[in-house]
DRENDO-1510 file (C-alpha; in Angstrom, 1 decimal, always signed):
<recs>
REC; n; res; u; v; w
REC; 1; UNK; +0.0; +0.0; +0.0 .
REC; 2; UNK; +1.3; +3.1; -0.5 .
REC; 3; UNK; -0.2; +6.7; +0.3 .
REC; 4; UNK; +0.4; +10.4; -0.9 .
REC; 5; UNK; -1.6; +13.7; +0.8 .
REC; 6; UNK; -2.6; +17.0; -1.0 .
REC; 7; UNK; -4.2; +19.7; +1.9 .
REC; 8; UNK; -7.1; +21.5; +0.5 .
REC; 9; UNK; -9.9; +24.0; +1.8 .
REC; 10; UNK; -11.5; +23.8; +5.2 .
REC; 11; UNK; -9.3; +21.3; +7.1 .
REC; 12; UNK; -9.5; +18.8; +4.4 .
REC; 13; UNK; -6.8; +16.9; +3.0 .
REC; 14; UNK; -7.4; +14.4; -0.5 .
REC; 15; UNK; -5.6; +10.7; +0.2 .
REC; 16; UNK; -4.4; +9.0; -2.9 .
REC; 17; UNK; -4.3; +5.7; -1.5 .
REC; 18; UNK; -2.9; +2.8; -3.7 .
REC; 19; UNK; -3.7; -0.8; -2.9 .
REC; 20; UNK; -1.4; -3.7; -4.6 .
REC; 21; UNK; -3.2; -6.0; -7.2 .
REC; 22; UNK; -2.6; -8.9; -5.4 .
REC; 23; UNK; -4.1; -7.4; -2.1 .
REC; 24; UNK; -7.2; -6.4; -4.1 .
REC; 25; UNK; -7.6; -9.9; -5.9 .
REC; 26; UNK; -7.1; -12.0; -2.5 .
REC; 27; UNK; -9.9; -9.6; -1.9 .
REC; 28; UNK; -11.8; -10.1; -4.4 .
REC; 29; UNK; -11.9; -13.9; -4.1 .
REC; 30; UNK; -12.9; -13.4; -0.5 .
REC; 31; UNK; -16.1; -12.0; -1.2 .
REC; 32; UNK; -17.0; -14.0; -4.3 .
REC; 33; UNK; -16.8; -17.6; -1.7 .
REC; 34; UNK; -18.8; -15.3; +0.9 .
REC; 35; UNK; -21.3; -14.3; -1.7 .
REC; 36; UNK; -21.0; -17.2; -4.4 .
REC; 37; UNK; -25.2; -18.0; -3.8 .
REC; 38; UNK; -26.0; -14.8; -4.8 .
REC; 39; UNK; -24.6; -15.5; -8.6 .
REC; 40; UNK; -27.0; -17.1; -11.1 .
REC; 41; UNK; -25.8; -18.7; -14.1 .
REC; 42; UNK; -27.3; -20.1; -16.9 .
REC; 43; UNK; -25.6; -23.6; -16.8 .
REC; 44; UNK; -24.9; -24.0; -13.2 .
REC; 45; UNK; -26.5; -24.6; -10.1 .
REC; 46; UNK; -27.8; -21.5; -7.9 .
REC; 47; UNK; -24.5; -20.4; -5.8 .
REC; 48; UNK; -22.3; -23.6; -7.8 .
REC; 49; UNK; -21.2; -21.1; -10.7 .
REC; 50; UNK; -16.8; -21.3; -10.2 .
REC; 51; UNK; -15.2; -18.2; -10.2 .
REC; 52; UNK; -14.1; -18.0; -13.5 .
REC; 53; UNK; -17.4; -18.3; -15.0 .
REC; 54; UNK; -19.1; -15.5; -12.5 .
REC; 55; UNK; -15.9; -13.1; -13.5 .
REC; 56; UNK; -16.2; -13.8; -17.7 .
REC; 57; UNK; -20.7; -13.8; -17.4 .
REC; 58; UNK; -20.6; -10.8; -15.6 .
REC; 59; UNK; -17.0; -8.2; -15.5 .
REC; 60; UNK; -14.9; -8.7; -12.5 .
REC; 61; UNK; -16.4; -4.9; -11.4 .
REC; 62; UNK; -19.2; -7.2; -9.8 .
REC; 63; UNK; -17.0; -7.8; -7.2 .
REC; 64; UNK; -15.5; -4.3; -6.8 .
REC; 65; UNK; -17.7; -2.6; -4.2 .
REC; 66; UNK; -17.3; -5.8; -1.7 .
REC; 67; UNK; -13.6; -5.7; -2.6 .
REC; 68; UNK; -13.6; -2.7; -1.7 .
REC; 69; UNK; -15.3; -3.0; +2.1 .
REC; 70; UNK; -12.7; -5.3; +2.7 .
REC; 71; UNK; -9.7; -3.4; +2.0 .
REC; 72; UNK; -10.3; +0.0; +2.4 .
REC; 73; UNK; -10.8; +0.1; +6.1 .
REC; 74; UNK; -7.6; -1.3; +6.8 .
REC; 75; UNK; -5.6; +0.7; +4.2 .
REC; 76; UNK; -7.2; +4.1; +5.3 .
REC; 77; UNK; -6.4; +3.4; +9.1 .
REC; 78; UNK; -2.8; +2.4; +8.0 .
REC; 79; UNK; -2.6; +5.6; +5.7 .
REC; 80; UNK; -4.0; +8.4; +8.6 .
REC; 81; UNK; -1.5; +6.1; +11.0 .
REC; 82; UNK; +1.1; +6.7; +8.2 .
REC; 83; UNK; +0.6; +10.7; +8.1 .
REC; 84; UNK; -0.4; +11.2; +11.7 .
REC; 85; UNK; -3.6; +12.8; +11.1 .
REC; 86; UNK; -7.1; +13.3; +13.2 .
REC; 87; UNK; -9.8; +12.8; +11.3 .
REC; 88; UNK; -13.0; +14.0; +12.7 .
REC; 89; UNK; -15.6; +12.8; +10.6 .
REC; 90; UNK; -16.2; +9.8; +8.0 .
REC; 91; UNK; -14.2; +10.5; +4.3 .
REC; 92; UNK; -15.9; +10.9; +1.3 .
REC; 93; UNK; -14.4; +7.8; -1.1 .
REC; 94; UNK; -13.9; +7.2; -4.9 .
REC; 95; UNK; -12.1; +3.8; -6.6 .
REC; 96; UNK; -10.4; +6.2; -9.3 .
REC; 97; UNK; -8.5; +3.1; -11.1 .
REC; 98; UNK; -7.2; -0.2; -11.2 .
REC; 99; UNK; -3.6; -0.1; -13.4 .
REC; 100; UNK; -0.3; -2.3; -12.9 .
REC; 101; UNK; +0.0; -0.5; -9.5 .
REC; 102; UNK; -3.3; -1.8; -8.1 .
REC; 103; UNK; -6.7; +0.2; -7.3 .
REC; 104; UNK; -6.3; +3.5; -6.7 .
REC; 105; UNK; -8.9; +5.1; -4.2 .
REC; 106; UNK; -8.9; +8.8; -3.7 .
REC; 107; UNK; -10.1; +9.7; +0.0 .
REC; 108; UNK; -11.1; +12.9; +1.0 .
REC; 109; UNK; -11.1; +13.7; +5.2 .
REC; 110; UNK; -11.7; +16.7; +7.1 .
REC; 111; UNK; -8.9; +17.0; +9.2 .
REC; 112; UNK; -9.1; +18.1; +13.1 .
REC; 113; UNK; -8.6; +21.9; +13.3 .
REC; 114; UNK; -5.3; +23.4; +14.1 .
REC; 115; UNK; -5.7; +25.6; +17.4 .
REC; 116; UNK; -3.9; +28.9; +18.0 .
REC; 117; UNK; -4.1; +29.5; +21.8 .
REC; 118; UNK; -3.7; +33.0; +23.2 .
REC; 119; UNK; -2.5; +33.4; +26.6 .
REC; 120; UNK; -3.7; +30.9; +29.2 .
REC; 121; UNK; -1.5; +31.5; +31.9 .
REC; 122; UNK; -1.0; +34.8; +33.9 .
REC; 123; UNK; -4.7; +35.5; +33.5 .
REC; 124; UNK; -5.9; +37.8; +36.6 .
REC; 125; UNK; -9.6; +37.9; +36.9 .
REC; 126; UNK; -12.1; +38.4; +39.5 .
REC; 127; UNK; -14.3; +35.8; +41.2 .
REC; 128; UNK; -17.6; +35.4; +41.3 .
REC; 129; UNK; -19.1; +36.2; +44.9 .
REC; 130; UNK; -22.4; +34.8; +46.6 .
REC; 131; UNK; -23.5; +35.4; +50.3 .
REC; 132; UNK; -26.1; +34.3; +52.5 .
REC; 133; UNK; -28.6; +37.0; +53.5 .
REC; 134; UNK; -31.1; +36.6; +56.2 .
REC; 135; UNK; -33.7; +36.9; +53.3 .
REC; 136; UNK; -32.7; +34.0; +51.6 .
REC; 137; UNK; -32.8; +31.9; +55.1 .
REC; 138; UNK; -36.4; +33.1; +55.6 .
REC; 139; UNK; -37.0; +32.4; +52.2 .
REC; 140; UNK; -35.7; +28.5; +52.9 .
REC; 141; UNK; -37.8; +28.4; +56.2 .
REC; 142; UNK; -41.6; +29.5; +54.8 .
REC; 143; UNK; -41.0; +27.0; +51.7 .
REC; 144; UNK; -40.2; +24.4; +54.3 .
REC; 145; UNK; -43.3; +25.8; +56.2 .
REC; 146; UNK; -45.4; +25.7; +53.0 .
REC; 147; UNK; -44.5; +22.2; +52.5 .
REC; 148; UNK; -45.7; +21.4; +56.2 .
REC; 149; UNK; -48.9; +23.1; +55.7 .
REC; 150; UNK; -52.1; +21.6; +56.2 .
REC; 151; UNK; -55.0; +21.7; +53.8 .
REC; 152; UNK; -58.3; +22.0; +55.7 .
REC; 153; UNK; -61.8; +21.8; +54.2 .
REC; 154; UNK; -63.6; +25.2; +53.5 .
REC; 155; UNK; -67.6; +25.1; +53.3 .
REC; 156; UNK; -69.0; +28.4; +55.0 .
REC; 157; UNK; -67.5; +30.7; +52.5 .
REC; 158; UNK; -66.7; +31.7; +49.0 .
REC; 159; UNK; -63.7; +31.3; +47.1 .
REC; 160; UNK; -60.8; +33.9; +48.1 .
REC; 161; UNK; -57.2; +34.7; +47.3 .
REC; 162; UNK; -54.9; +31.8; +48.3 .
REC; 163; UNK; -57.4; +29.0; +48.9 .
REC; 164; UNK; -56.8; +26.0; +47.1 .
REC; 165; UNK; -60.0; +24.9; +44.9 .
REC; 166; UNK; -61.0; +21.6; +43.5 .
REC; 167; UNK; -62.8; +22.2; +40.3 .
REC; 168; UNK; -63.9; +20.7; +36.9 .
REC; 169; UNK; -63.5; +23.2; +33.9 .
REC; 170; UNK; -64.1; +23.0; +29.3 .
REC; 171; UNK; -62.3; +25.7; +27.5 .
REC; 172; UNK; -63.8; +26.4; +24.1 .
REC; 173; UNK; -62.5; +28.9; +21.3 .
REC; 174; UNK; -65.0; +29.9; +19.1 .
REC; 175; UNK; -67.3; +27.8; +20.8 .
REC; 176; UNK; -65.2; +24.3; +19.9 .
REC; 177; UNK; -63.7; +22.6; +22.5 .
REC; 178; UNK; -59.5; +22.6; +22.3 .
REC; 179; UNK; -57.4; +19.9; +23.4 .
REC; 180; UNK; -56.0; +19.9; +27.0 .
REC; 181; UNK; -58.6; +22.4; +27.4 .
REC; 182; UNK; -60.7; +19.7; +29.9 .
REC; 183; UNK; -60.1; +18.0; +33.3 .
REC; 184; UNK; -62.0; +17.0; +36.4 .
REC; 185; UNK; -60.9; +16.7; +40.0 .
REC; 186; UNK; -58.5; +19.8; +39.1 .
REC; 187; UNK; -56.3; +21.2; +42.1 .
REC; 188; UNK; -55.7; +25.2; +41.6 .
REC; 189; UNK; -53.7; +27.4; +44.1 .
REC; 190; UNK; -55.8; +30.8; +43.8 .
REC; 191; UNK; -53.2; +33.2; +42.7 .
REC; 192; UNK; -50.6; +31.2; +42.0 .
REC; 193; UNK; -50.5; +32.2; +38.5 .
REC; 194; UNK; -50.5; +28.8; +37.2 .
REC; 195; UNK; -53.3; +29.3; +34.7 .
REC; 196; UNK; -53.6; +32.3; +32.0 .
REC; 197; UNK; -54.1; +35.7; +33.3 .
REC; 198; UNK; -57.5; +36.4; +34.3 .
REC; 199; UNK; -58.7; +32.6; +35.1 .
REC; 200; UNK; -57.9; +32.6; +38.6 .
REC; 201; UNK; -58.9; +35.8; +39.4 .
REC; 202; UNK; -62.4; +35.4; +38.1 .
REC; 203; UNK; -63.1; +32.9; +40.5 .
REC; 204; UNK; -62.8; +34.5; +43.1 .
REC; 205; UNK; -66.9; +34.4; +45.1 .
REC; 206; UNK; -67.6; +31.5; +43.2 .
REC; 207; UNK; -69.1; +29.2; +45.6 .
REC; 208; UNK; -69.4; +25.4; +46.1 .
REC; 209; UNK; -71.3; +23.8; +43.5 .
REC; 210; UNK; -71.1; +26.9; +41.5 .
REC; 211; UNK; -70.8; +26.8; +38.1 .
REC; 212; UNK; -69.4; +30.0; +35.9 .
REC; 213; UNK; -68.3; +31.4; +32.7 .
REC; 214; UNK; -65.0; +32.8; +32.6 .
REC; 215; UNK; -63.5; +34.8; +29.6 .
REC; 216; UNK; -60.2; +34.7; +28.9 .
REC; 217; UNK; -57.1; +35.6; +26.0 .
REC; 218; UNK; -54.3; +33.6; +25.6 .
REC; 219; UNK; -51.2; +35.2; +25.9 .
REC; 220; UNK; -49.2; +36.1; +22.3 .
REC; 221; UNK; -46.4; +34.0; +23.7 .
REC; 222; UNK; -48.3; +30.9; +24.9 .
REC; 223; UNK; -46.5; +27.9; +23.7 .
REC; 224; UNK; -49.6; +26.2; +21.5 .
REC; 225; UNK; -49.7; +28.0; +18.4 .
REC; 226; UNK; -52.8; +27.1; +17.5 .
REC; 227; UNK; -53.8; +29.2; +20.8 .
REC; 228; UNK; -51.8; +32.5; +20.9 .
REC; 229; UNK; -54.0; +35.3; +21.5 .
REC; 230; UNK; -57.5; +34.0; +20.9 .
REC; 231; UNK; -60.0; +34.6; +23.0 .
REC; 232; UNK; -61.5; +31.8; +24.9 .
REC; 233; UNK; -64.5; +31.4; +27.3 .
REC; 234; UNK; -63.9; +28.6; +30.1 .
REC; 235; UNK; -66.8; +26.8; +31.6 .
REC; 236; UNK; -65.7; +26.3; +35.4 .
REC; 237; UNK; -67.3; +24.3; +38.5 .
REC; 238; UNK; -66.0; +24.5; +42.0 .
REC; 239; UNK; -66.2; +21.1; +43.8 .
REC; 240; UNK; -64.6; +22.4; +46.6 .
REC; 241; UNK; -62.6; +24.4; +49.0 .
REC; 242; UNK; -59.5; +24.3; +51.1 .
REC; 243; UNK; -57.1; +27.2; +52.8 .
REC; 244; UNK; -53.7; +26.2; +54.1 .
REC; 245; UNK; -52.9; +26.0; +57.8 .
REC; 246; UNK; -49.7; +27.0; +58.3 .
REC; 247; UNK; -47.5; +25.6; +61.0 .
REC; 248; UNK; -45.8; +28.1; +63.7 .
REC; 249; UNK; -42.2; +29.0; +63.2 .
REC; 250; UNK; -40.8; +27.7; +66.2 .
REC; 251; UNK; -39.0; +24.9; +68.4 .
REC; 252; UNK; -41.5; +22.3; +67.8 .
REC; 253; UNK; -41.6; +23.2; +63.9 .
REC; 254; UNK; -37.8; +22.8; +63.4 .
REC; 255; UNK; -38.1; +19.2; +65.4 .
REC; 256; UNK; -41.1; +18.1; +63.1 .
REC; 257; UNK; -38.9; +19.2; +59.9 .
REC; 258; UNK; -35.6; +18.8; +60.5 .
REC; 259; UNK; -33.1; +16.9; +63.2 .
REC; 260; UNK; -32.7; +20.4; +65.4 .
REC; 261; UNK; -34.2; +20.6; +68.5 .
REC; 262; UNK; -34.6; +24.6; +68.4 .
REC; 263; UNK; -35.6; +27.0; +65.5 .
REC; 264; UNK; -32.6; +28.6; +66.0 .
REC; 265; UNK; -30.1; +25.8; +65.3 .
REC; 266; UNK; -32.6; +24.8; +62.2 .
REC; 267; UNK; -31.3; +28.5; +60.9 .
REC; 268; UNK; -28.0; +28.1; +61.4 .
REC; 269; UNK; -28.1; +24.6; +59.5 .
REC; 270; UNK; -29.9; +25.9; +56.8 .
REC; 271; UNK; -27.2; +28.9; +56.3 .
REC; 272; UNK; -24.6; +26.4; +56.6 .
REC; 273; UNK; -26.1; +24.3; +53.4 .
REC; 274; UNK; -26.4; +27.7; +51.8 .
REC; 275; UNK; -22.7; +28.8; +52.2 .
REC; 276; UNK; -22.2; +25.4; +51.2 .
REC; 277; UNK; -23.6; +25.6; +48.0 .
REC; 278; UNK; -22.6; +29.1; +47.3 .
REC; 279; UNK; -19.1; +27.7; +48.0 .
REC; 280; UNK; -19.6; +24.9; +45.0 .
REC; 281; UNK; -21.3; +27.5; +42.9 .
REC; 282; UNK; -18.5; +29.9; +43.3 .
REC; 283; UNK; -16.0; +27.7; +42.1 .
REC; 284; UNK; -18.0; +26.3; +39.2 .
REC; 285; UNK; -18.9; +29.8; +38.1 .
REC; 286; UNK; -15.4; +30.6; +38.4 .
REC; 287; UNK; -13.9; +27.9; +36.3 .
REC; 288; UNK; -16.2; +28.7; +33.7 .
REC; 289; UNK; -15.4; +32.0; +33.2 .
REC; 290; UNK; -11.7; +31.0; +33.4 .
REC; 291; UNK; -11.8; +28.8; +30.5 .
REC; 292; UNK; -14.6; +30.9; +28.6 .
REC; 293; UNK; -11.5; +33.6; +28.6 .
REC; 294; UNK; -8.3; +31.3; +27.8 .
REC; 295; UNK; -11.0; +30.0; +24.9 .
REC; 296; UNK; -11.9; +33.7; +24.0 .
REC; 297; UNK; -8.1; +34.2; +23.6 .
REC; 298; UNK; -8.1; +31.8; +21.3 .
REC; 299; UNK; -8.2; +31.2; +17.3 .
REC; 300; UNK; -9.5; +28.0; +15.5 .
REC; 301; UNK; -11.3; +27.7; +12.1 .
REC; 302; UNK; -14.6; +24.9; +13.9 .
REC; 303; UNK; -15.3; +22.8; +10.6 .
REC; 304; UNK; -18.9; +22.3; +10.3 .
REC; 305; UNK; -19.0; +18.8; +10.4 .
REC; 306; UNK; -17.8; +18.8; +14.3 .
REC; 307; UNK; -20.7; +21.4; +14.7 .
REC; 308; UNK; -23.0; +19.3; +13.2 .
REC; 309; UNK; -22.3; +16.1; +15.2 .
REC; 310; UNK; -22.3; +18.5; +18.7 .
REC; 311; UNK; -25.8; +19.3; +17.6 .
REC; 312; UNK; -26.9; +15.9; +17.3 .
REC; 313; UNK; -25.7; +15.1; +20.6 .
REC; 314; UNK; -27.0; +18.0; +22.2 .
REC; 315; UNK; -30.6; +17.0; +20.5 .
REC; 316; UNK; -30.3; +13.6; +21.7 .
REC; 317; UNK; -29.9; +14.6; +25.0 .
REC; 318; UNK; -32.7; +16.6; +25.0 .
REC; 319; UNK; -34.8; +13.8; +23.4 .
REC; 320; UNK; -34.1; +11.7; +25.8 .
REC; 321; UNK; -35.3; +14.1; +28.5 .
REC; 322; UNK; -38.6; +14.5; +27.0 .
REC; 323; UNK; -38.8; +10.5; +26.8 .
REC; 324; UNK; -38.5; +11.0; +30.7 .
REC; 325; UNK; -41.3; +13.3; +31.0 .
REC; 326; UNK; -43.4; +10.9; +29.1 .
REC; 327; UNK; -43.3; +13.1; +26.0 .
REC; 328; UNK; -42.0; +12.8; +22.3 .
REC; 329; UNK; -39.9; +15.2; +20.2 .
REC; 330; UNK; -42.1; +15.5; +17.7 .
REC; 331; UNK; -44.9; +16.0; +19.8 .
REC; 332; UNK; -42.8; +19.1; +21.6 .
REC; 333; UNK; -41.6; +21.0; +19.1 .
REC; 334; UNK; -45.6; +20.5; +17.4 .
REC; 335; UNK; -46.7; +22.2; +20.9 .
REC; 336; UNK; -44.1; +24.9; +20.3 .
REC; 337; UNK; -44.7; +25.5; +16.9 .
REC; 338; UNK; -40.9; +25.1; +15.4 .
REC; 339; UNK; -39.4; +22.1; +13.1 .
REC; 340; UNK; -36.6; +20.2; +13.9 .
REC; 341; UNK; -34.4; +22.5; +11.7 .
REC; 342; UNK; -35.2; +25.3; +13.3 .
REC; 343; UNK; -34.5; +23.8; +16.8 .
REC; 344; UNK; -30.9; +22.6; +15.3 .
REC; 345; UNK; -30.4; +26.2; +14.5 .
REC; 346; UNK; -30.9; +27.3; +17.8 .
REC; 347; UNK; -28.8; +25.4; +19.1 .
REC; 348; UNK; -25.9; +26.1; +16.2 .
REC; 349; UNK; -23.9; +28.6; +18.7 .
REC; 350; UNK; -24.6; +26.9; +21.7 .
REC; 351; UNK; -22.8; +24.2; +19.8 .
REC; 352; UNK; -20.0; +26.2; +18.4 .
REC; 353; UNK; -18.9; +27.0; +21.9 .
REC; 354; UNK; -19.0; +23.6; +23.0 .
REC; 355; UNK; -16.8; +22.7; +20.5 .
REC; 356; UNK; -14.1; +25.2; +20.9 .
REC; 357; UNK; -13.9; +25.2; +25.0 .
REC; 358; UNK; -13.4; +21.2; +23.7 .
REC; 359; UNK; -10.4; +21.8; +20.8 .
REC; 360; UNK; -9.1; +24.6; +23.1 .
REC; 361; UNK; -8.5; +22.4; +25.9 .
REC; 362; UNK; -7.5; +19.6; +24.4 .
REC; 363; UNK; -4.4; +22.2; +23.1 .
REC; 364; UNK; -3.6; +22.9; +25.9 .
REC; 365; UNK; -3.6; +19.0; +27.4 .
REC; 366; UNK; -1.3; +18.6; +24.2 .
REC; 367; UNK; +1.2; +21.7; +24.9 .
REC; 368; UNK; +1.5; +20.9; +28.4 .
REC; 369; UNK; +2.1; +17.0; +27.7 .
REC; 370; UNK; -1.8; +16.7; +30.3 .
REC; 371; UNK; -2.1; +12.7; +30.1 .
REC; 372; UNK; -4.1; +10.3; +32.6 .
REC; 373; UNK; -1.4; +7.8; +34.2 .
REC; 374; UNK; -1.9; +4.4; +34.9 .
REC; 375; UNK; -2.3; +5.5; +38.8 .
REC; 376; UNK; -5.0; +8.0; +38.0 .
REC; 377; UNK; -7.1; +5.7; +36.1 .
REC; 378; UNK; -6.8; +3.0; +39.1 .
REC; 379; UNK; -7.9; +5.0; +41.8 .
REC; 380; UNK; -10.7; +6.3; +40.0 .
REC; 381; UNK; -11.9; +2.6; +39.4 .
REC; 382; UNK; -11.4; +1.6; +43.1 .
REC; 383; UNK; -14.0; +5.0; +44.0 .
REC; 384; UNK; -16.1; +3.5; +41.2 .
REC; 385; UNK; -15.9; -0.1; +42.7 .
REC; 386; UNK; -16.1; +1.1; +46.3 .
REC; 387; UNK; -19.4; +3.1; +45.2 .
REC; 388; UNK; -20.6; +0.2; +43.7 .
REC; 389; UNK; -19.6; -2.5; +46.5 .
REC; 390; UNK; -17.9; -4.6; +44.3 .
REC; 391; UNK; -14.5; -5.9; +44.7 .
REC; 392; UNK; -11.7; -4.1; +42.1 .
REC; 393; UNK; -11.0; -7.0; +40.1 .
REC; 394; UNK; -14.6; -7.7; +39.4 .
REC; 395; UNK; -15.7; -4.3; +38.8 .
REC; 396; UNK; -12.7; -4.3; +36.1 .
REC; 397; UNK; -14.2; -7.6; +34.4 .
REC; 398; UNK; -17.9; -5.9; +33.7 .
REC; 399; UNK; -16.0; -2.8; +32.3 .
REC; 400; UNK; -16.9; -1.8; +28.7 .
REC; 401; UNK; -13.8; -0.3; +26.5 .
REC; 402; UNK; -16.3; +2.8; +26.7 .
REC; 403; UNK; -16.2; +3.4; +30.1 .
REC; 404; UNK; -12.6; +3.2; +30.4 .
REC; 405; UNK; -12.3; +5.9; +27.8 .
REC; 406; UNK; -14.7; +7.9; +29.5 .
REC; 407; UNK; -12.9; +7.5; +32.9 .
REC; 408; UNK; -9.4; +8.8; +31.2 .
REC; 409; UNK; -11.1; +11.7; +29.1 .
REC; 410; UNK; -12.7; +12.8; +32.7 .
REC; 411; UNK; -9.1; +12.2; +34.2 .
REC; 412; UNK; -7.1; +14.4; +31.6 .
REC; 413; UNK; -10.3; +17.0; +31.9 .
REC; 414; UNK; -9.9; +17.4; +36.0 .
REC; 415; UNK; -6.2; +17.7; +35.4 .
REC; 416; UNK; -6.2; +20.4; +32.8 .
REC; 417; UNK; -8.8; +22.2; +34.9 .
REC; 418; UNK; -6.5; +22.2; +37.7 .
REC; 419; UNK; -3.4; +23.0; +35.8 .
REC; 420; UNK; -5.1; +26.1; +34.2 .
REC; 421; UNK; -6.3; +27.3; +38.0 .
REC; 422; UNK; -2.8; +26.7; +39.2 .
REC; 423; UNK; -1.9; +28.8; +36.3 .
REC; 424; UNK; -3.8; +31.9; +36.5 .
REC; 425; UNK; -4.9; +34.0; +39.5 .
REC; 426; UNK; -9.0; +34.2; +40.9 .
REC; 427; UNK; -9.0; +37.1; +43.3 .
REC; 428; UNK; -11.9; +38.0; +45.3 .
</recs>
């Protein structure tokens, strides 16, 4: 085999690979005793036709293209291993011609981008800073109080702000019923502001058993298109009524909700899961904006095809978390009014980014000579086997090639994260 390169546009680079004769006629004989029953001729048994006879009835071409599956693969892995280059997506292929050399196939790759980096080290920049107010403790202690709160049964009285109504309702535009305009047995918070403006507040003084018309306008911005801004009229009965009882915010509240014995102490545990988890969002804000700058600082040409393939992902991912809400992709973006172009185009820069923080750090793993030693990788899979209560050894036998990637990518990641924050300087 023997391989020559010519670089053209956009990362790409065109492969003149040559395979030997010989190669591509062991090749070639391969397939025709894999495929011999597929071969009809006049003469011979179905799949008893000798190779001679298939080759003169029909042109050996017949056997190119499965010649061709056989020995490409192999001769472009040994040509990229050849040139040391990154491919980052599949080449495009053509057999250009079959001469005294062998068969000549021209390959053409799109290469991984070259990365300039600007300066990643040195880098001064201030933190991100988050404190616990008093607020945001009382704020913690009436959702936990909220969440304690008994419902009790309201039947002397009217509906009012903040009761919490059973009720059955029909919404109709134009006087024809709309889907997911119906239910029965519905719980509503009044003034919660879960329904469109104007529903809950017209129900306020509707009584038990009452049943009302309420007139309504979906906003511009609702997410059914077939809905925005039209007017609708909602036929609404109140089955019942219920008003929270809220516990006391004392001693005995902070034993019922939490392992303090005084209200105080619950408030001090609460600020101290707080500061906590400013601490944790403090440093994950401030590695972020770290990188975003060391990959602002930098230049790289993204070819579209890396783009593309980020986009996929990042639409998978949200496919899947649709499938978890019981709810298919189609189905969503039908409720939203947009097609699944349109959501791949939102997505495009959000993509982009991705992509570059990825090149850009994987530069720098490459300047600074970043790699996951053996001693890494096993101490992360004795956490893993620990966490999973298996002895090492066994946990190692159930391991997919995949995951062991996965754990060395994470490895280098953590790594070059640290080296660029030993590098620069957070200040407060």
């Amino acid at each position: 085999m023997s391989v020559q390169m010519e670089k053209t546009e956009n990362n790409q680079a065109k492969l003149t690979i040559t395979v030997d004769n010989a190669t591509f006629d062991a090749a070639i004989k391969a397939v025709y005793a894999k495929n011999a029953k597929k071969y009809s001729i006049p003469g011979f048994r179905p799949g008893k036709a000798p190779f001679a006879a298939v080759k003169a009835h029909y042109g050996e071409i017949v056997f190119w293209d499965d010649a061709f599956n056989e020995v490409f693969p192999p001769a472009y892995e040994a040509a990229i291993d050849e040139l040391h280059l990154e491919p980052v997506d599949h080449p495009s292929v053509d057999i250009k011609d079959k001469n005294d050399e062998g068969v000549v196939f021209e390959a053409l790759v799109t290469l991984k981008p070259e990365v300039t980096l600007g300066k990643y080290t040195g880098i001064r920049m201030k933190g991100a800073a988050y404190t616990v107010t008093d607020e945001d403790v009382d704020k913690e202690l009436e959702a936990a109080r909220q969440k304690a709160a008994r419902l009790i049964d309201v039947d002397d009285r009217a509906v009012a702000s903040g009761d919490v109504v059973n009720l059955d309702y029909c919404g109709k535009v134009d006087g024809v019923a709309f889907e997911g305009g119906t239910a029965e047995g519905q719980t509503l918070e009044i003034g919660s502001g879960m329904f469109i403006p104007g529903f809950e507040e017209q129900m306020i003084g509707m009584a038990i058993g009452e049943t009302k018309d309420l007139s309504v306008r979906f906003p511009d911005e609702y997410h059914a298109p077939e809905l925005k801004g039209k007017d609708a009229v909602f036929t609404v009965k109140v089955n019942g009524i219920q008003v929270k009882e809220l516990p006391e915010l004392d001693d005995e509240f902070a034993k019922d909700v939490s392992e303090c014995d005084t209200l105080e102490a619950y408030k001090a545990e609460i600020r101290g899961r707080l500061e906590e988890e400013n601490a944790k969002r403090k440093e994950r804000d401030d590695d972020n904006k770290l990188v975003e700058k060391i990959v602002k600082n930098a230049t790289v040409d993204i070819p579209a095809c890396m783009t593309d393939r980020q986009i996929d992902y990042m639409i998978r991912e949200f496919e899947y978390s649709l499938m978890y809400q019981g709810m298919r992709l189609a189905d969503y973006l039908k409720m939203i009014g947009k097609t699944r172009d349109e959501l791949r185009d939102e997505y495009r820069a959000e993509a982009e980014r991705r992509v570059k923080i990825q090149l850009v750090m994987e530069q720098i793993q490459k300047e600074a000579e970043i790699k996951a030693e053996q001693e890494d990788i096993d101490t992360e899979i004795a956490k893993r086997a620990e966490r999973a209560n298996k002895p090492v050894e066994e946990y190692k036998e159930h391991m997919h090639d995949h995951e062991l990637e996965y754990i060395t990518d994470q490895i280098v990641m953590d790594k070059t994260l640290a080296f660029i924050k030993a590098k620069n300087k957070i200040t407060a």
